[in-house]
py3Dmol code that shows the C-alpha trace and the ligand (Angstrom):
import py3Dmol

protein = """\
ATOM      1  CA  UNK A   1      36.128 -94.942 161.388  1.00  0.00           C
ATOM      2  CA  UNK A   2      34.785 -97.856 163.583  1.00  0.00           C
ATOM      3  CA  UNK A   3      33.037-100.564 161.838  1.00  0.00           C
ATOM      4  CA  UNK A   4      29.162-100.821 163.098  1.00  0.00           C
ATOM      5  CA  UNK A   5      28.102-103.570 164.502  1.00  0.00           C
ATOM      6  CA  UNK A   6      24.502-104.859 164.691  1.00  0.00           C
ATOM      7  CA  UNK A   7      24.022-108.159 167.047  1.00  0.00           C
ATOM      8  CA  UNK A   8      20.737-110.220 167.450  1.00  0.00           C
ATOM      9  CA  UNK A   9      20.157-111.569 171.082  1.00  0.00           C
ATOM     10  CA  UNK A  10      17.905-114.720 170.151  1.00  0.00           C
ATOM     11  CA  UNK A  11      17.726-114.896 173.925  1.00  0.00           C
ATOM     12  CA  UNK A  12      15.814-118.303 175.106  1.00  0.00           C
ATOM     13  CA  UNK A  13      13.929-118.127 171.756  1.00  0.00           C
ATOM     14  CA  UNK A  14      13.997-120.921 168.865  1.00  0.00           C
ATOM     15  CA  UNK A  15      14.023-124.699 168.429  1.00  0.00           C
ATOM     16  CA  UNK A  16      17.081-126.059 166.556  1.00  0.00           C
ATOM     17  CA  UNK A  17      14.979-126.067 162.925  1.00  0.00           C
ATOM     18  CA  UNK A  18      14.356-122.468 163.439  1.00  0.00           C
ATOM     19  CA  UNK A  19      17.388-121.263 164.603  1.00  0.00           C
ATOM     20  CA  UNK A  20      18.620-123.012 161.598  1.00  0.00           C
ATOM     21  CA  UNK A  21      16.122-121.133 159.439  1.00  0.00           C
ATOM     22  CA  UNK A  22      16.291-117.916 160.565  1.00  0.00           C
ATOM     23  CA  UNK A  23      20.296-118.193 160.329  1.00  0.00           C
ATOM     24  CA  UNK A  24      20.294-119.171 157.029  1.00  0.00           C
ATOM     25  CA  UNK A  25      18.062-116.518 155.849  1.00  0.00           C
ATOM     26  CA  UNK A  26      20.251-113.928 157.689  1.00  0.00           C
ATOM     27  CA  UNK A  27      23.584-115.239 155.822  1.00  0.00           C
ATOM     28  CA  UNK A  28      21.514-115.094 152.437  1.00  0.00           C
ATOM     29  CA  UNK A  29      21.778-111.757 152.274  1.00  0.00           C
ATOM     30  CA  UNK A  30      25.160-110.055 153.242  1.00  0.00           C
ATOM     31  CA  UNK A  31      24.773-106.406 154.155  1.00  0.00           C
ATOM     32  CA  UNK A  32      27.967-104.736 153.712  1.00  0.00           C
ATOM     33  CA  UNK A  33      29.307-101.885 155.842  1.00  0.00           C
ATOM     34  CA  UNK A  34      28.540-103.251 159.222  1.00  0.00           C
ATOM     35  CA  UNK A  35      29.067-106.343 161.229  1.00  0.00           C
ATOM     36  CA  UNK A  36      26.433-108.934 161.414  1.00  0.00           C
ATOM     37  CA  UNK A  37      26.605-111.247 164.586  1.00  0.00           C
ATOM     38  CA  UNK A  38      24.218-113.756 165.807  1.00  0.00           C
ATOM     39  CA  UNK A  39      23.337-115.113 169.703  1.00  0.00           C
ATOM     40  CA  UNK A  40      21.309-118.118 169.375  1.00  0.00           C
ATOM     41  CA  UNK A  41      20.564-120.552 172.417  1.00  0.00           C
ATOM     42  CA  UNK A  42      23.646-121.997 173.609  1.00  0.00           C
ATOM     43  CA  UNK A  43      22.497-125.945 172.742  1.00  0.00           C
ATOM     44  CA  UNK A  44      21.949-124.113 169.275  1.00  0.00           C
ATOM     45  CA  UNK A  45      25.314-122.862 168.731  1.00  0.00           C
ATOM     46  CA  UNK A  46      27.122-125.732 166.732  1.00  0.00           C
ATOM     47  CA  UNK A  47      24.159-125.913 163.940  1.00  0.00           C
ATOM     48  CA  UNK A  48      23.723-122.351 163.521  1.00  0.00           C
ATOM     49  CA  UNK A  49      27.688-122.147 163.295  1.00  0.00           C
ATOM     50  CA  UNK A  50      27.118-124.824 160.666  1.00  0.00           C
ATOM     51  CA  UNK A  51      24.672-122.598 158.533  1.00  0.00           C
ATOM     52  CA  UNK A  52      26.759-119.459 158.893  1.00  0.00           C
ATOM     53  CA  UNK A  53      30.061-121.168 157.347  1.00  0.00           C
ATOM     54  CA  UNK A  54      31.539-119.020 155.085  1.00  0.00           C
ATOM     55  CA  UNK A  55      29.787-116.744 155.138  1.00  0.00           C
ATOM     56  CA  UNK A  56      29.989-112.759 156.598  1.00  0.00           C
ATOM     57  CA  UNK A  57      27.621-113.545 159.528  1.00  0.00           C
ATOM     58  CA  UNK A  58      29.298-114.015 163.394  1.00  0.00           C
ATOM     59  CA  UNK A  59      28.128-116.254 166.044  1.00  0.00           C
ATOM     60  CA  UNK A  60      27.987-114.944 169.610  1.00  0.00           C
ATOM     61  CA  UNK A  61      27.070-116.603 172.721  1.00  0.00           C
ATOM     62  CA  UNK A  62      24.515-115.215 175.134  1.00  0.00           C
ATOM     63  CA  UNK A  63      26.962-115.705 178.042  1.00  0.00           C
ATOM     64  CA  UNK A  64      30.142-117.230 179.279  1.00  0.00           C
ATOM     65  CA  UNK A  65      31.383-118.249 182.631  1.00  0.00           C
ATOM     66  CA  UNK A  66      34.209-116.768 184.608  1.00  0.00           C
ATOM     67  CA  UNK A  67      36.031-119.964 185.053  1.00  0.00           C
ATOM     68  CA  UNK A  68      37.538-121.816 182.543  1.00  0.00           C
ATOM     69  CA  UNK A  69      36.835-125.764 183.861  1.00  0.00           C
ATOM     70  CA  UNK A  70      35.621-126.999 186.911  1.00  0.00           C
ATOM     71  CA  UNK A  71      32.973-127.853 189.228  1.00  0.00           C
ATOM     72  CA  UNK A  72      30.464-124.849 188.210  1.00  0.00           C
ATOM     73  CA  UNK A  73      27.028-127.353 187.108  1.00  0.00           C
ATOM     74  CA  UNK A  74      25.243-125.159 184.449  1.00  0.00           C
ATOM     75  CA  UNK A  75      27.958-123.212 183.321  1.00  0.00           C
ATOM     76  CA  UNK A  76      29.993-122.232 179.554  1.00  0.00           C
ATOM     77  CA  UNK A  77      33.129-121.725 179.699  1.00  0.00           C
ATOM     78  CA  UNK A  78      34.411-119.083 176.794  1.00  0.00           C
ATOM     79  CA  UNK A  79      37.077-121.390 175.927  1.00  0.00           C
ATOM     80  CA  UNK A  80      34.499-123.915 174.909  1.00  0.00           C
ATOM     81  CA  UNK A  81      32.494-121.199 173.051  1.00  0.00           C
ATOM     82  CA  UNK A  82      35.623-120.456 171.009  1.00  0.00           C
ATOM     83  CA  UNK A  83      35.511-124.348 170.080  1.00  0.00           C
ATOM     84  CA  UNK A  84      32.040-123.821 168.381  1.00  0.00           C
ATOM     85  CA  UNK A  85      33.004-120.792 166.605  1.00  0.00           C
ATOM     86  CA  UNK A  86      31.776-117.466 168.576  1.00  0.00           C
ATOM     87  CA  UNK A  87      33.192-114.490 168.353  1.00  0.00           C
ATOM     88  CA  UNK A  88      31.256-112.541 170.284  1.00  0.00           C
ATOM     89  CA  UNK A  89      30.051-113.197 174.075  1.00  0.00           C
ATOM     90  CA  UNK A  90      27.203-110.915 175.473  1.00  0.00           C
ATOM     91  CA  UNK A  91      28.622-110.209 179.014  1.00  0.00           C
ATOM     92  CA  UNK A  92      25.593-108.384 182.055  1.00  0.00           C
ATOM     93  CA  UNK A  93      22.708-108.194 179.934  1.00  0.00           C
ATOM     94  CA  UNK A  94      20.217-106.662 182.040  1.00  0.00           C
ATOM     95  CA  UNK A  95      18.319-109.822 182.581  1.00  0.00           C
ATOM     96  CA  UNK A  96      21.358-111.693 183.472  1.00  0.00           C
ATOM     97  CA  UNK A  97      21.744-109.063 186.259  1.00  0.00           C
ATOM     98  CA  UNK A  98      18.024-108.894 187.154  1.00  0.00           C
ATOM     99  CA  UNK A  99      16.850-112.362 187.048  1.00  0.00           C
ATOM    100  CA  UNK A 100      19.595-114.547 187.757  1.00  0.00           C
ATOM    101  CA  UNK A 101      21.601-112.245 190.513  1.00  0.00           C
ATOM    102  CA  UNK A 102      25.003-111.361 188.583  1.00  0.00           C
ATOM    103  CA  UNK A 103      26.270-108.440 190.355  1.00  0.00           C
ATOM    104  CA  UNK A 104      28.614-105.780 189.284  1.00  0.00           C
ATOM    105  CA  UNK A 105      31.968-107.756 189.752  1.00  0.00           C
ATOM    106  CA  UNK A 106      30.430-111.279 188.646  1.00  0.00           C
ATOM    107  CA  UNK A 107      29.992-109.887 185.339  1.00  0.00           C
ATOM    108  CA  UNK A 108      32.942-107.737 185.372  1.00  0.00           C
ATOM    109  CA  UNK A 109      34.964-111.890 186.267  1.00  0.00           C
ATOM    110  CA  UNK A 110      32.904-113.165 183.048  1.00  0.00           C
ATOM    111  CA  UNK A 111      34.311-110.096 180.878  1.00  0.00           C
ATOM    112  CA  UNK A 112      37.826-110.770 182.146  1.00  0.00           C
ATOM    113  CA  UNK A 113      37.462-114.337 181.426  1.00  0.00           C
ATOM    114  CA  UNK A 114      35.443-113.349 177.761  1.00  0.00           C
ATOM    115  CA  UNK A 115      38.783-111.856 177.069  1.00  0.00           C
ATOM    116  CA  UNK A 116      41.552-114.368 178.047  1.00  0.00           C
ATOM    117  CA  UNK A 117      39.767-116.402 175.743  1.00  0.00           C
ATOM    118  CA  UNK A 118      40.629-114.128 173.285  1.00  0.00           C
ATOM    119  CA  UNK A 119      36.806-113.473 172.025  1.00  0.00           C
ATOM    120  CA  UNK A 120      35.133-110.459 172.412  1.00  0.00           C
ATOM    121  CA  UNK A 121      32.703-109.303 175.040  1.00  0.00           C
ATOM    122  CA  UNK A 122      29.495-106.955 174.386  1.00  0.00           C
ATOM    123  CA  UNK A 123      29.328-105.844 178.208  1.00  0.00           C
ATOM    124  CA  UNK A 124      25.272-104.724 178.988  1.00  0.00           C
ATOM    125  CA  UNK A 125      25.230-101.355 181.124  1.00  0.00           C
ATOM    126  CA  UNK A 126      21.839 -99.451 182.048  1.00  0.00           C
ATOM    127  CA  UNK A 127      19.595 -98.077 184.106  1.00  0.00           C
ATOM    128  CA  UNK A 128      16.255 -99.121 185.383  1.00  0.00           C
ATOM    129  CA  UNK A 129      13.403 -96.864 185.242  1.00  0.00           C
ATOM    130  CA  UNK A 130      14.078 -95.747 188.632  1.00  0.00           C
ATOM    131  CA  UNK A 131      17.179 -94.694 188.083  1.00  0.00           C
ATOM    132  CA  UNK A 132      16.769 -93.081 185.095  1.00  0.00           C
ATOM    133  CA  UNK A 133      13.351 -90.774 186.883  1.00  0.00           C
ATOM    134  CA  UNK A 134      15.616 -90.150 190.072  1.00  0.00           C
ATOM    135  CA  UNK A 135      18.372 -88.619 187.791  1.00  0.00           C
ATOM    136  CA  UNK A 136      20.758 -91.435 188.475  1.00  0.00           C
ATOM    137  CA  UNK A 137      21.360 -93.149 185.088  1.00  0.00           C
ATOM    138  CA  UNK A 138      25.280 -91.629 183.929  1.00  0.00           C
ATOM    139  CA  UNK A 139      25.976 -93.086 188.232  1.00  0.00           C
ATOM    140  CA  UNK A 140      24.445 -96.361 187.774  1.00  0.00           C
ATOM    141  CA  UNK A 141      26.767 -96.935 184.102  1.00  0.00           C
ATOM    142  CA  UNK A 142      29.617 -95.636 185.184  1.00  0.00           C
ATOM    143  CA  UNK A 143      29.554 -98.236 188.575  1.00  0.00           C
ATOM    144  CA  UNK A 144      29.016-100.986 186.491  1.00  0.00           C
ATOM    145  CA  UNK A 145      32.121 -99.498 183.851  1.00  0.00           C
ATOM    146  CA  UNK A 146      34.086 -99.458 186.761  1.00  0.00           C
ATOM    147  CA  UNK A 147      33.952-102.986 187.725  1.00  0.00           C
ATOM    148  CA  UNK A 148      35.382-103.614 185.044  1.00  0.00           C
ATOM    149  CA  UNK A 149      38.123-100.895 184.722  1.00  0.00           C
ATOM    150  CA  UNK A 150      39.195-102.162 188.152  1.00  0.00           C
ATOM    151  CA  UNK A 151      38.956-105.739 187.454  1.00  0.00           C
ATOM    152  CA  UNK A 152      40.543-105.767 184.102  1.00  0.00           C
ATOM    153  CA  UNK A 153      41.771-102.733 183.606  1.00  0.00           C
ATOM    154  CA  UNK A 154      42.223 -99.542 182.047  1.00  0.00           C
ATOM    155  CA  UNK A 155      42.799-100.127 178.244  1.00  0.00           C
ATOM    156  CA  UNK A 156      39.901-103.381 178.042  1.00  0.00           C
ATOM    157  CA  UNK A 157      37.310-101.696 176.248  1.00  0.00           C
ATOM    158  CA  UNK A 158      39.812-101.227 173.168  1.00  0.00           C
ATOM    159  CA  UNK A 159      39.211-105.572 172.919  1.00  0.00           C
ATOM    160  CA  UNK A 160      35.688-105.366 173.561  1.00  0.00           C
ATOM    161  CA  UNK A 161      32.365-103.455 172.441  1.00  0.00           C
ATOM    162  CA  UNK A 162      29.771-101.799 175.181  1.00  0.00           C
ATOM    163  CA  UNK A 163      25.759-102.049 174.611  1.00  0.00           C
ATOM    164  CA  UNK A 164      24.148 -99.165 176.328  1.00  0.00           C
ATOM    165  CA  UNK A 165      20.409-100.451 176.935  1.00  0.00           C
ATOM    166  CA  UNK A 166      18.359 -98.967 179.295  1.00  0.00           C
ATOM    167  CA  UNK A 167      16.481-101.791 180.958  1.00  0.00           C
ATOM    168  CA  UNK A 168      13.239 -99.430 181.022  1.00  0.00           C
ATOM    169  CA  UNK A 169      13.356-100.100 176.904  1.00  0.00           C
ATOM    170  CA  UNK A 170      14.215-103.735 176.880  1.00  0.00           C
ATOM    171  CA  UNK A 171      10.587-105.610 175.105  1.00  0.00           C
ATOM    172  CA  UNK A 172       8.991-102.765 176.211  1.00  0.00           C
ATOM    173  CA  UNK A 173       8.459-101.440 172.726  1.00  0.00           C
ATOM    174  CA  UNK A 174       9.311 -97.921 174.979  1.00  0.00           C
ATOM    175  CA  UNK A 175      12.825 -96.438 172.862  1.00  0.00           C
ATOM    176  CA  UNK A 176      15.072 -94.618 174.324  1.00  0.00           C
ATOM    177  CA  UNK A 177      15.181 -91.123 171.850  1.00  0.00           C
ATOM    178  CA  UNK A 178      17.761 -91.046 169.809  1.00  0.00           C
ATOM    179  CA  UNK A 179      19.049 -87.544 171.728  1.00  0.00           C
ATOM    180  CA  UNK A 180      18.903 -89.514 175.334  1.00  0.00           C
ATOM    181  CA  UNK A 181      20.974 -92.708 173.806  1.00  0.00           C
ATOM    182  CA  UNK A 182      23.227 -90.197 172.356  1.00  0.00           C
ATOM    183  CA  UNK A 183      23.545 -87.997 175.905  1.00  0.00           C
ATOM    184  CA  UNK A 184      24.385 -91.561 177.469  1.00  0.00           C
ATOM    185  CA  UNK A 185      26.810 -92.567 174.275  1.00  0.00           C
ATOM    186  CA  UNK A 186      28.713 -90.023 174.783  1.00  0.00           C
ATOM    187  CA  UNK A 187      29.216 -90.393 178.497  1.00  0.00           C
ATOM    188  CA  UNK A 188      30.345 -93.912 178.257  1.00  0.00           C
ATOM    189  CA  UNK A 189      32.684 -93.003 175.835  1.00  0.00           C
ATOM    190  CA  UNK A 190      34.218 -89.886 177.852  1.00  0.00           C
ATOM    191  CA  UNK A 191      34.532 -92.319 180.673  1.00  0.00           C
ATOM    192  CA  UNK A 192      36.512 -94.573 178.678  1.00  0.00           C
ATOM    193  CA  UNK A 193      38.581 -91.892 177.607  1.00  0.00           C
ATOM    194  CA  UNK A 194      39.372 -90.745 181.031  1.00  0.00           C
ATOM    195  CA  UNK A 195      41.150 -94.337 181.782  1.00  0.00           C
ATOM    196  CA  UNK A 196      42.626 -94.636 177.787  1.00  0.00           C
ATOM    197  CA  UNK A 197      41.764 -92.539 174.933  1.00  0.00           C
ATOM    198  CA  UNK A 198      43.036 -95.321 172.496  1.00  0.00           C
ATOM    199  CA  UNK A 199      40.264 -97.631 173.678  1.00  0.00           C
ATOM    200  CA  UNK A 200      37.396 -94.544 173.521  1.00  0.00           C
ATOM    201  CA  UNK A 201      37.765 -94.149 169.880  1.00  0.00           C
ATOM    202  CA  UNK A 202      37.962 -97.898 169.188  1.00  0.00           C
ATOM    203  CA  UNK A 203      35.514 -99.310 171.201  1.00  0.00           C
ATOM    204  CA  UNK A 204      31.771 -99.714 169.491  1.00  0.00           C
ATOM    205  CA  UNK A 205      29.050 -98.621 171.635  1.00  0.00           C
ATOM    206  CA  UNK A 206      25.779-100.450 170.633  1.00  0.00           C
ATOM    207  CA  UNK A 207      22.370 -99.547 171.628  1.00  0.00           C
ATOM    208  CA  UNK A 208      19.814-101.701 172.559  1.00  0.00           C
ATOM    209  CA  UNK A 209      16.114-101.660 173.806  1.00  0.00           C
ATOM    210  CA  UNK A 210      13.142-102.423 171.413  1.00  0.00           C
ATOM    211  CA  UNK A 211      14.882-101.187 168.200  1.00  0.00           C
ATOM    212  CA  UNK A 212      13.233-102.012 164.799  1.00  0.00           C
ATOM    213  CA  UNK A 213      13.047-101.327 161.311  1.00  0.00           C
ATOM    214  CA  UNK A 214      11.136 -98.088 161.909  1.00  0.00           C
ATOM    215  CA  UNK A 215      13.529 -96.367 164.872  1.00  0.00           C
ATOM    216  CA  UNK A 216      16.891 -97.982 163.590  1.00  0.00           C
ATOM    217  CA  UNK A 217      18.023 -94.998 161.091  1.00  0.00           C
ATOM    218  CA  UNK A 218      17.391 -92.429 163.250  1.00  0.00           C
ATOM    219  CA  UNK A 219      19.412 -93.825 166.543  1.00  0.00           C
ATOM    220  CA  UNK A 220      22.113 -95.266 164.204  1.00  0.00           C
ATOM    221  CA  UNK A 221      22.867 -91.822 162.542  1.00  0.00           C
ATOM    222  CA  UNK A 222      23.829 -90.294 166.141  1.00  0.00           C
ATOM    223  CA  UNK A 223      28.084 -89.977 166.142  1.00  0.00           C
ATOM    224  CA  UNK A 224      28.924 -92.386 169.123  1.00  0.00           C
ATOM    225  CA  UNK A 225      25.855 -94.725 168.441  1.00  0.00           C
ATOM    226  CA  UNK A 226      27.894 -97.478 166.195  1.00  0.00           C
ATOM    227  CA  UNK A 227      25.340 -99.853 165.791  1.00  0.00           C
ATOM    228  CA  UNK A 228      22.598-102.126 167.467  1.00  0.00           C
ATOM    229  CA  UNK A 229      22.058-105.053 170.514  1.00  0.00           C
ATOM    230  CA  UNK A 230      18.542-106.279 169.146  1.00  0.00           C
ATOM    231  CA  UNK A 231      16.139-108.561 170.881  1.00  0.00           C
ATOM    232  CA  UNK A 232      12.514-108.656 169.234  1.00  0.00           C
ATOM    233  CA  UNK A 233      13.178-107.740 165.892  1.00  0.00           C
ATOM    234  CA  UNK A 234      16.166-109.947 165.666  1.00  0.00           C
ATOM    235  CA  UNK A 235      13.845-113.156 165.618  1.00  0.00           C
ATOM    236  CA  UNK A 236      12.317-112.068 162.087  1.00  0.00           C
ATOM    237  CA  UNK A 237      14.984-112.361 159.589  1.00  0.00           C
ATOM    238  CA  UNK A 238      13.590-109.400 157.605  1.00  0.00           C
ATOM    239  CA  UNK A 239      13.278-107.390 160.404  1.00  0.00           C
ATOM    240  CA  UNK A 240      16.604-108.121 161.247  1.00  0.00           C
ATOM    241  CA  UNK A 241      18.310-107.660 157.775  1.00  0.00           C
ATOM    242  CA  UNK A 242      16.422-104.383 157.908  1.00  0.00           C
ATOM    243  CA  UNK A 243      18.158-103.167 161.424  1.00  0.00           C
ATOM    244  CA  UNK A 244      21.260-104.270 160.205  1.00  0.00           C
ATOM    245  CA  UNK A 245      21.351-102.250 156.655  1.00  0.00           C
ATOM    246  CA  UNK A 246      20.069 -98.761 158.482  1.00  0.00           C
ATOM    247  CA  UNK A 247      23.452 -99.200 160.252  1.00  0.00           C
ATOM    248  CA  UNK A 248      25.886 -99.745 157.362  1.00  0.00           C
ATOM    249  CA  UNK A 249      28.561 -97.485 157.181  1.00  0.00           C
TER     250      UNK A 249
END
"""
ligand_1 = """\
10
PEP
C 17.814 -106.989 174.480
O 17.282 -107.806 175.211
O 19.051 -106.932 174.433
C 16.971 -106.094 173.699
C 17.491 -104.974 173.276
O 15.675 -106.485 173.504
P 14.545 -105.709 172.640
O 15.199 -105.297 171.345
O 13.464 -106.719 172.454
O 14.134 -104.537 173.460
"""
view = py3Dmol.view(width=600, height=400)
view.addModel(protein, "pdb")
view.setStyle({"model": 0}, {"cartoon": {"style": "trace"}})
view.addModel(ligand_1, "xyz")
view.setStyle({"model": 1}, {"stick": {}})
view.zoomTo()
view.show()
């Protein structure tokens, strides 16, 4: 039985006394049965870790660079994340990709480098509108699973969890059915089985793109949906909670 997982991306969202707010609300009420994670701005990261001590609630970053020190102005390294607590590292969100030019293998680097850290990546894959109307969506996820397979390998996915949102559904309020997330579920996790079969029935695949309280149940009962990447709804706390306890075991 994998555990669900349900994680908020706060994306650039929140000054310091409301990311401190809306974390402590979220830690105030523990939702059994599935795993809670948080990804607040990066400057954000060592109060929020403050306000989730002790408590069931994980901090994730929103991204981490593929080198570990250097000359690379701008950048995280995961090894630093680990140093403020995080757990989780979002790895090719969509507008990571989109907006700021990381191509296939510059995410699959950050994954590799997510890992050696010894935290876990949620790596992004999905198709654009485009894609998706020109019948192209299962190519465009598997290419970007496959810079990862050959960057770090076969077995990585057992390490790491996979968010399946299809950038058409990202803030759109547009949500994917729960039958097309499921068709695409599925997939991913076939194609993980065809490199390891340990890591397809371990790894969580999350699905993200304008969930809410009112969509959540239905997507989250689907068999290889394990859970939720949230964006909107994870800036409300009750919205959030909400997400979070339609995806308890
Ligand atoms: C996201 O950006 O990861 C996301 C899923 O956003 P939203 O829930 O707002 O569509």
């Amino acid at each position: 039985m994998r555990l669900p997982i349900v994680a908020g991306n706060w994306k650039l969202n929140g000054s310091r006394s409301s990311a401190t707010t809306l974390a402590r609300e979220i830690a105030a009420s523990p939702v059994a049965g599935v795993e809670v994670v948080i990804c607040p701005v990066a400057v954000h990261l060592d109060a929020v870790s403050t306000d989730i001590k002790d408590t069931a609630v994980k901090l994730g970053a929103q991204n981490a660079a593929a080198q570990e020190s250097g000359a690379f102005t701008g950048e995280i390294s995961a090894q630093m994340l680990s140093e403020y607590g995080c757990e989780y590292v979002i790895i090719g969100h969509s507008e990571r990709r989109s907006l700021f030019g990381e191509n296939e293998e510059a995410c699959a680097n950050r994954f590799s480098a997510v890992l050696a850290a010894g935290l876990t990546p949620i790596f992004c894959v999905g198709e654009s509108l485009e894609d998706r109307e020109s019948g192209n969506t299962m190519k465009v996820v598997e290419k970007q699973l496959q810079a990862v397979f050959s960057v770090a390998g076969a077995s990585v996915f057992e390490r790491a969890v996979i968010a399946y949102e299809p950038v058409w559904a990202i803030g759109t309020g547009k949500t994917a059915t729960p039958e097309q997330a499921q068709e695409v579920h599925q997939f991913i996790r076939g194609l993980v089985a065809s490199r390891d079969e340990n890591s397809a029935q371990a790894v969580r695949i999350l699905y993200g793109g304008s969930v809410n309280p009112g969509n959540a149940s239905e997507l989250f009962a689907k068999d290889d949906i394990d859970g939720g990447l949230i964006g909107g709804a994870a800036l409300k706390s009750a919205d959030f909670l909400s997400v979070c306890n339609a995806a308890r075991l």
